[in-house]
C-alpha positions in Angstrom: -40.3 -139.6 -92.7 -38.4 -139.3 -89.0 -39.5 -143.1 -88.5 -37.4 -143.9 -92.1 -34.4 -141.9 -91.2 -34.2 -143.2 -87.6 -34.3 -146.4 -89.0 -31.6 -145.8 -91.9 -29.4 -144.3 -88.8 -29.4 -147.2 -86.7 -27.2 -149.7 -85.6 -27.2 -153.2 -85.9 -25.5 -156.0 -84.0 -24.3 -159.0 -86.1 -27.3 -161.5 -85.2 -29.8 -158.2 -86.3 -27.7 -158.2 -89.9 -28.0 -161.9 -90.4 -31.7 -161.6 -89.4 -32.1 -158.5 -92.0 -30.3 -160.3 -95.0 -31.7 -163.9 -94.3 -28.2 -165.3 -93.7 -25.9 -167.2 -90.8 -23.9 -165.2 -88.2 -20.9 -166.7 -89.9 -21.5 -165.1 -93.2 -21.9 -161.3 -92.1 -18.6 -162.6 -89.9 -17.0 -163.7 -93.5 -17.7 -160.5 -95.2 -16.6 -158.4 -92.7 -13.5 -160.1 -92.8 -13.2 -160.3 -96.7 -13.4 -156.5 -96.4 -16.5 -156.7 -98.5 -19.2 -155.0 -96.0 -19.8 -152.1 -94.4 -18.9 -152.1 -90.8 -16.8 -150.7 -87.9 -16.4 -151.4 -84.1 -17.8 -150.3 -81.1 -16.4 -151.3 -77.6 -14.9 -154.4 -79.6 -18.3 -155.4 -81.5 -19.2 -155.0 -85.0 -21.8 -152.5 -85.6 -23.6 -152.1 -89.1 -25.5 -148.7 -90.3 -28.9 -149.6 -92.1 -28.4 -147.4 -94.9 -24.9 -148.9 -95.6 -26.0 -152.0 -96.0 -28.8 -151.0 -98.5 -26.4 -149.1 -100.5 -24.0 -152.3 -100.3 -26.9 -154.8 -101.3 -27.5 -152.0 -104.2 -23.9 -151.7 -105.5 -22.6 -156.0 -104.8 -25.5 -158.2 -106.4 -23.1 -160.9 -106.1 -23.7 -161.7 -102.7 -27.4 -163.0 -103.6 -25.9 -165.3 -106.4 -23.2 -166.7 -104.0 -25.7 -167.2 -101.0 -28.1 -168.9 -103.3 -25.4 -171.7 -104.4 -23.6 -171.6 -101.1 
């Protein structure tokens, strides 16, 4: 249970997000911009929590439709 909520409380770097979602760089850099994703910066780099980007994959199951026909 420690392992899981470690993991929830991480943070990612862009390339780690675009490697978690199965996506380019430049589309975690498109959302972020779009306002549409769940990040903030650190020392000038995005950072993303795990468990905000769950919730956001929960609540916008857009982004899989767009992706697919992108």
């Amino acid at each position: 249970m420690e392992k899981q909520e470690e993991l929830k409380n991480q943070l990612l770097t862009v390339k780690e997000v675009a490697t978690y979602l199965v996506v380019t760089e430049r589309t975690v850099y498109r959302l972020v911009k779009d306002r549409r994703f769940p990040a903030f910066k650190v020392g000038g780099q995005w950072r993303f929590k795990v468990d905000l980007i769950e919730a956001w994959m929960r609540r916008d199951r857009s982004f899989e439709y767009e992706e697919a026909n992108a």
